[in-house]
Each structure stands twice: as C-alpha cells, then as structure tokens.
C-alpha positions in Angstrom: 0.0 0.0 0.0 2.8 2.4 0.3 4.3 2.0 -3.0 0.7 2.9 -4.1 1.0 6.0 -2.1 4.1 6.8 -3.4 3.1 6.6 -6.8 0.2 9.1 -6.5 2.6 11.1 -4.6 4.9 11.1 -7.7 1.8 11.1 -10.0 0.7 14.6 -8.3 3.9 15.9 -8.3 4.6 15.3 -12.1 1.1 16.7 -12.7 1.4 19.9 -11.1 5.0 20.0 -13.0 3.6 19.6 -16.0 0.4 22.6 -15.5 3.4 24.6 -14.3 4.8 24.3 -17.2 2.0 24.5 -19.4 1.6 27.5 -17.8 4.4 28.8 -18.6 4.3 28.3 -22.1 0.6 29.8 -21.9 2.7 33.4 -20.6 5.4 33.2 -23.0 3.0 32.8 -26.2 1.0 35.6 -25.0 4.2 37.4 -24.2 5.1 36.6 -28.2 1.5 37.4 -29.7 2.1 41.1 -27.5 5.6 41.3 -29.3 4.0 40.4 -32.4 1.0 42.9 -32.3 3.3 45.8 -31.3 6.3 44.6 -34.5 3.0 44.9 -36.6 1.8 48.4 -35.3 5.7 49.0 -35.7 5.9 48.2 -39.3 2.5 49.7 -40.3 3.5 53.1 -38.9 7.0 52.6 -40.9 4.9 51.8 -44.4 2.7 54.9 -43.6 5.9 57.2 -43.6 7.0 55.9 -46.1 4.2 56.3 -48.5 4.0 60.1 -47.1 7.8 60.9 -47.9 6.6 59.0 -51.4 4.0 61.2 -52.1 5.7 63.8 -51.1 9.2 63.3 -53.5 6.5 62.9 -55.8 4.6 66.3 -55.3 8.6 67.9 -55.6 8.9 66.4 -58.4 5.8 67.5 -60.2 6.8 71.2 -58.8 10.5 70.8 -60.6 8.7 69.3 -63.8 6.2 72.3 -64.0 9.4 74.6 -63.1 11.2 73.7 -65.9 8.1 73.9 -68.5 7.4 77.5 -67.2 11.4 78.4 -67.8 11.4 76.3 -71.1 7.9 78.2 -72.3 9.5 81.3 -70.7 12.9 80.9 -73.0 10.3 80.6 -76.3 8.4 83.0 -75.9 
C-alpha cells in the first residue's frame, strides 16, 4: 500500500510540474503574440511614412517638372 502511495505522490507531483509548465508556455505565447502585435503596429507606422515621404518626392517632383516647363515656355516665348 505504500508504493501505491508513493506513486500518486509522484503522479501529483509530475502533474502539477507539467500545469506549471504548461503555464508557462501559456505566458510566453501571450508574451510573443504582444511582441507580435506591437512589430505589426511598428511596421504599419514605418509603411505609412513611407508612403508620405513618397507622395511627397513625388509632389517635388511634379513642382521641378512644372518649373522647368514654365522656364522652357518662358525661354520661347
């Protein structure tokens, strides 16, 4: 009867080693899906920038463009 004892004994220790750890693992993935979410918010912040400096080369560029015209028409005329 002891050894029986001593087996749940073991048996109860391994379980609550093993929820521990599950546990654990729970933390760290939420831990990683946080990390993710903020790398995401990170990156989608970065894109926006960079599709306002794009418009904005863009915009210089029309101004040079029209600049030049205006001189060129100016030169003509």
């Amino acid at each position: 009867m002891a050894e029986n004892a001593d087996l749940f004994a073991l048996l109860a220790v391994m379980k609550k080693s093993t929820e521990k750890g599950q546990e654990e693992m729970k933390q760290r993935q939420e831990e990683m899906k946080k990390r993710q979410e903020e790398m995401k918010k990170g990156q989608d912040e970065m894109k926006k920038g960079q599709e306002e400096t794009k418009k904005e080369l863009e915009m210089g560029q029309e101004e040079m463009k029209n600049l030049i015209r205006a001189e060129n028409e100016e030169m003509r005329a």
